[in-house]
C-alpha positions in Angstrom: 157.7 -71.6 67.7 156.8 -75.1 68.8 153.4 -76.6 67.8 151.7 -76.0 71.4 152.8 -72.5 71.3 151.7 -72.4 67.4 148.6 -73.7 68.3 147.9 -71.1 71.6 148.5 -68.1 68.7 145.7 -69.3 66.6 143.7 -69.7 69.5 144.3 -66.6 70.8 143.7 -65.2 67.4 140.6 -66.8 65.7 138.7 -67.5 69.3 139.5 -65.4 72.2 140.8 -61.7 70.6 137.2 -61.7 68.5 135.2 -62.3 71.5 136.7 -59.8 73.9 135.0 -57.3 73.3 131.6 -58.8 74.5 133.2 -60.7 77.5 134.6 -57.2 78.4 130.8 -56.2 78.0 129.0 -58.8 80.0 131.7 -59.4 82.2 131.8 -63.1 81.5 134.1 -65.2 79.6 131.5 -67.9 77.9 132.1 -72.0 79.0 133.0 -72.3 75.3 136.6 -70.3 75.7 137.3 -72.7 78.5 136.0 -76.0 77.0 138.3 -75.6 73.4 141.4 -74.9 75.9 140.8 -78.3 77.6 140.5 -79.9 74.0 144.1 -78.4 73.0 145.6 -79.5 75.9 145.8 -76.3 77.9 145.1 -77.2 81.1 147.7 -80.0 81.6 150.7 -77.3 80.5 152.5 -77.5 84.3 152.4 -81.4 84.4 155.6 -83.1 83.6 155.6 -86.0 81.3 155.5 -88.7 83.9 152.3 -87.7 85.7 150.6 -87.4 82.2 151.5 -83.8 81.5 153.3 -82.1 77.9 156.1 -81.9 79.9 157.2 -78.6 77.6 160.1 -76.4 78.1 160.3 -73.1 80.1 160.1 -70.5 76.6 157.2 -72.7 75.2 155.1 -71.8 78.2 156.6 -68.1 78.2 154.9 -68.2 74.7 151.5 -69.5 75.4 150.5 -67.2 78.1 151.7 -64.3 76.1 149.6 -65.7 73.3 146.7 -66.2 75.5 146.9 -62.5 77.3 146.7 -61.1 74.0 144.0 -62.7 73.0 141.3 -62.0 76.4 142.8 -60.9 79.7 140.0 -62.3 81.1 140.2 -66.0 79.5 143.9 -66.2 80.2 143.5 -64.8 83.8 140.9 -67.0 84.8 142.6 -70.2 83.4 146.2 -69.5 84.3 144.9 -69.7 88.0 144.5 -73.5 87.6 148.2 -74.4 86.8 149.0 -73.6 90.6 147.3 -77.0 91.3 148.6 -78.8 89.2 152.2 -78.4 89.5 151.6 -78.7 93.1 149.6 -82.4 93.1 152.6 -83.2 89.9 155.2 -83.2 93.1 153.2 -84.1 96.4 154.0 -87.5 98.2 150.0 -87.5 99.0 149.5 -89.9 96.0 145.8 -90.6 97.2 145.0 -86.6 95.9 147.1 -87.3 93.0 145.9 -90.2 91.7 141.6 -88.8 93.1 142.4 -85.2 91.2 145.3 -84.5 88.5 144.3 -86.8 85.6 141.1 -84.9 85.4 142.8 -81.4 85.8 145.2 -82.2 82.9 142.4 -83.1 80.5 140.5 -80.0 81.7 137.4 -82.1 82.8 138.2 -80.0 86.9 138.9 -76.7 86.6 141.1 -74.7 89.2 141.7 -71.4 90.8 143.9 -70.5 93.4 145.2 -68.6 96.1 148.3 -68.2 98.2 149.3 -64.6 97.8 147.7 -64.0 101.5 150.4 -65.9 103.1 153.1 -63.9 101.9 152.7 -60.8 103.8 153.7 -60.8 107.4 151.8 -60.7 109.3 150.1 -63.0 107.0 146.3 -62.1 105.7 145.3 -66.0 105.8 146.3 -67.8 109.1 146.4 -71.4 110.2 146.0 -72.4 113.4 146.7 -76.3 114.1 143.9 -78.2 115.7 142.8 -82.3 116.0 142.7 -83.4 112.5 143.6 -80.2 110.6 143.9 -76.1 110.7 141.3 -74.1 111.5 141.7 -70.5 109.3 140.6 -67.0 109.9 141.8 -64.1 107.4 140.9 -63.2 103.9 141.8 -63.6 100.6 141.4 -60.6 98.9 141.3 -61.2 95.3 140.3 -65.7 94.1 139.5 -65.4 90.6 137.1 -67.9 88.9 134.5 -68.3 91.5 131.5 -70.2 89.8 133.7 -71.1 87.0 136.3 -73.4 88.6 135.5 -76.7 90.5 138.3 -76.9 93.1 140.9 -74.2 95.2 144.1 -74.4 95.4 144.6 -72.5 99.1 147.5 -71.9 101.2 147.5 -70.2 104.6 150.2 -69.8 107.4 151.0 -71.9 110.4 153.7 -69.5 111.9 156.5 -70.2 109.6 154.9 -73.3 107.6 152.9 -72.8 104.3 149.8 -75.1 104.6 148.7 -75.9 101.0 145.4 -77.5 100.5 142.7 -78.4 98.2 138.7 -76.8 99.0 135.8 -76.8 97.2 135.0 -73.4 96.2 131.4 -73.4 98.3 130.3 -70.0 100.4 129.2 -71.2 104.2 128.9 -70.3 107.4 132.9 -70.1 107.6 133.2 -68.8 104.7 132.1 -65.5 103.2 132.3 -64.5 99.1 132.1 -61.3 98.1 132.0 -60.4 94.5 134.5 -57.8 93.4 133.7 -55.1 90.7 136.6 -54.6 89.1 137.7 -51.3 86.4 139.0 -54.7 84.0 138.7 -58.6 83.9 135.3 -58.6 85.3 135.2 -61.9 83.4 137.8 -63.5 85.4 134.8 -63.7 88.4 136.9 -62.7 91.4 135.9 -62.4 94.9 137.2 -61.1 98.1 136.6 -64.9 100.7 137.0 -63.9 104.3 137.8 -67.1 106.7 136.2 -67.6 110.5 137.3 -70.4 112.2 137.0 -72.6 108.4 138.2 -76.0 109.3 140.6 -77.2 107.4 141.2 -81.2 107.3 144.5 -82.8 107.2 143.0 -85.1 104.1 142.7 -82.2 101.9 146.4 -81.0 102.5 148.7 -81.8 99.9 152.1 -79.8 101.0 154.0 -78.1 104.0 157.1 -76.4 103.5 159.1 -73.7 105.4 157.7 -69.9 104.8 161.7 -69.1 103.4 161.0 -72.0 101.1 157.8 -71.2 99.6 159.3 -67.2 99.0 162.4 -68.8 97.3 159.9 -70.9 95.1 157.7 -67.6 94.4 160.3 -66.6 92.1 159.4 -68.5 89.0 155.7 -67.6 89.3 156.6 -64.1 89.1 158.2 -64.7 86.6 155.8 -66.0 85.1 152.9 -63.3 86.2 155.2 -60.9 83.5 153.7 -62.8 81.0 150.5 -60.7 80.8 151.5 -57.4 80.4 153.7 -58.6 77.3 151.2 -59.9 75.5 148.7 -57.2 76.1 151.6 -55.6 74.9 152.3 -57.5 71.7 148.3 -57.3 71.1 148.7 -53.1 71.5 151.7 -53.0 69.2 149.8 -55.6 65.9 146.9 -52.7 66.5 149.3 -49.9 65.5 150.8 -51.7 63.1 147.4 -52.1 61.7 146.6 -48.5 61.7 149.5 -48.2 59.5 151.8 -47.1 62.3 154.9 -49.9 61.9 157.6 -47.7 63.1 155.8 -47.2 66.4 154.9 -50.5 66.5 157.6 -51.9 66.1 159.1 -49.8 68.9 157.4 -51.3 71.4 157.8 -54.9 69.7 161.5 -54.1 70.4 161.1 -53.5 73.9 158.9 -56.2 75.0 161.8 -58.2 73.4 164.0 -56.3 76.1 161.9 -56.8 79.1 161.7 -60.2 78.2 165.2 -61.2 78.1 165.5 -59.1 81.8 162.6 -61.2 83.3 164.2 -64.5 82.1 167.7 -63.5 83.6 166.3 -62.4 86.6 165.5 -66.4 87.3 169.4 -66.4 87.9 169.2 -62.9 89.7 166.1 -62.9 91.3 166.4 -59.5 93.4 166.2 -57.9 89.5 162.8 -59.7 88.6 160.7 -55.9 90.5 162.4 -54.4 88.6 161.7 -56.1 85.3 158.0 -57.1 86.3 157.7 -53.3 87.2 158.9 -52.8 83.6 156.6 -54.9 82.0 153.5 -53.4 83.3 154.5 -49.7 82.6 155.4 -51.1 79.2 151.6 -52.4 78.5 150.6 -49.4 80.0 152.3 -47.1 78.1 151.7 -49.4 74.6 148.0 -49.0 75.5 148.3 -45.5 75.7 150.0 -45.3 72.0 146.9 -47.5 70.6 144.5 -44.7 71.8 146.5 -42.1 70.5 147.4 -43.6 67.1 143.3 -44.6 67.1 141.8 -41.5 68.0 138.8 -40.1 69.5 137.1 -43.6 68.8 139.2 -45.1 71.3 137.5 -43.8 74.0 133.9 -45.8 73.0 132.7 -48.5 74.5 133.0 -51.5 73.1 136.1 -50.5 71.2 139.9 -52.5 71.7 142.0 -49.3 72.9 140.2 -48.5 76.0 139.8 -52.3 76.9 143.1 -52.2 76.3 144.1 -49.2 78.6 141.7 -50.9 81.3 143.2 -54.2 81.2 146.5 -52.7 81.5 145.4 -50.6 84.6 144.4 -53.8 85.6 148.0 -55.6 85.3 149.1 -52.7 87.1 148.5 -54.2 90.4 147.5 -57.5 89.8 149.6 -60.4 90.7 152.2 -57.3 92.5 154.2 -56.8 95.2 155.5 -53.6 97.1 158.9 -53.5 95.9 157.0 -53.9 91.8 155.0 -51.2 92.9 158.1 -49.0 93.9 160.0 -49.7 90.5 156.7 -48.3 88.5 156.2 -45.2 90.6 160.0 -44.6 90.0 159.1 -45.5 86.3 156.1 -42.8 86.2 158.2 -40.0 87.6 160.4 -39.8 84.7 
């Protein structure tokens, strides 16, 4: 385990898994969460060396965000969002919006959030419609974590078969309508449902454009990476069992997170098997969840207790960050 991943475990450990409880409660993840992860270097982890990034390799992240998602869902949720930016201004050729924004989102002194799932659907949920100077959008975005939390958007919408990929403030208006979400987990991570009329969009604020076939090809590795979450809620399920003095059971599902872990990092050389192994994942939190209430008992079921956040926050990673075909492989799963 490498020092940054070392250092996300003890974070995860002595900071964020005491404190969930009470963000679960209040719904909030408290300033302080976000502030220590900008002071271990947290927020830079997508920026390569050369733009003033870690620059750390692909199972170092893997271990950080499963550290972090066992820690609070809603801390790790909420922050994850932010990379999106930054590995997209670490490769633009718009150097006036790299050199204006990315040294202050690697330190952590701007936070991001992000959205681009809209524009994968077709037809797409978030459209773009080219006009003097920029886009004009109309759409939504159904689920933007972070709102009030984070200081710029990372948004993409869809020009017929072009990705547009641009940078907002995260400010309601007369073109743009926020609507907070209540959610059964993660109220913490702040999400809203944004619906678009006629927004304008300026060319200055757009940072990329790249084929619709392109930006799908390029989806893979953040899937990839959106399996991180369920693993560590199910690594956090399985050291509860152990606790209760349950180790063989435990270590069951310690063995298969190993498994799904190794299928989701060969599916980056076989991406059509990544549903499949995301789909895994998630039943696999679900299900470890599940084996902390019963090895818990009837206190499980209290509020303010770790099992039933638990079994929420796995309902949760259920559907979030999903796609129809991970939906299919987990009904198939749940008909067993």
């Amino acid at each position: 385990m490498t020092d940054l991943a070392a250092r996300a475990r003890i974070l995860a450990d002595d900071l964020l898994f005491p404190a969930a409880i009470e963000v679960d409660l209040k719904g909030e993840v408290p300033s302080s969460h976000f502030d220590a992860l900008a002071a271990e270097g947290f927020y830079g982890l997508a920026a390569p060396k050369e733009v003033g990034g870690p620059g750390i390799d692909f199972p170092t992240i893997i271990q950080v965000l499963e550290a972090m998602a066992g820690g609070c869902l809603s801390t790790m949720f909420t922050w994850v969002q932010h990379h999106g930016l930054v590995a997209g201004l670490s490769l633009t050729d718009r150097a006036d919006l790299r050199e204006r924004y990315l040294p202050a989102l690697i330190s952590g002194e701007l936070k991001a959030g992000a959205s681009f799932a809209a524009v994968i659907p077709t037809p797409p949920r978030l459209r773009a419609e080219r006009v003097e100077g920029g886009y004009l959008l109309d759409g939504e975005a159904p689920f933007v974590s972070g709102w009030g939390i984070i200081d710029l958007l990372q948004l993409c919408a869809r020009d017929g078969d072009t990705i547009v990929s641009a940078i907002i403030d995260p400010v309601a208006g007369e073109h743009l309508e926020v609507q907070p979400l209540d959610l059964v987990a993660a109220q913490g991570t702040s999400t809203v449902h944004l619906g678009f009329t006629r927004y304008f969009l300026a060319d200055d604020s757009v940072y990329g454009k790249v084929p619709y076939a392109d930006f799908i090809a390029g989806n893979t590795f953040v899937s990839r990476l959106n399996g991180c979450a369920p693993l560590g809620l199910a690594a956090r399920a399985a050291r509860l069992i152990e606790d209760l003095g349950k180790a063989d059971v435990a270590a069951g599902i310690t063995a298969e997170i190993d498994g799904v872990r190794g299928r989701l990092d060969a599916s980056l050389a076989d991406p059509p098997s990544l549903p499949a192994a995301r789909a895994a994942g998630a039943e696999l939190a679900f299900r470890a969840a599940g084996a902390l209430v019963a090895a818990n008992g009837s206190t499980s079921v209290l509020a303010g207790r770790h099992p039933q956040r638990l079994v929420r926050e796995a309902t949760f990673l259920l559907v979030a960050a999903s796609r129809p075909e991970i939906k299919s492989g987990l009904l198939e799963l749940f008909s067993r």
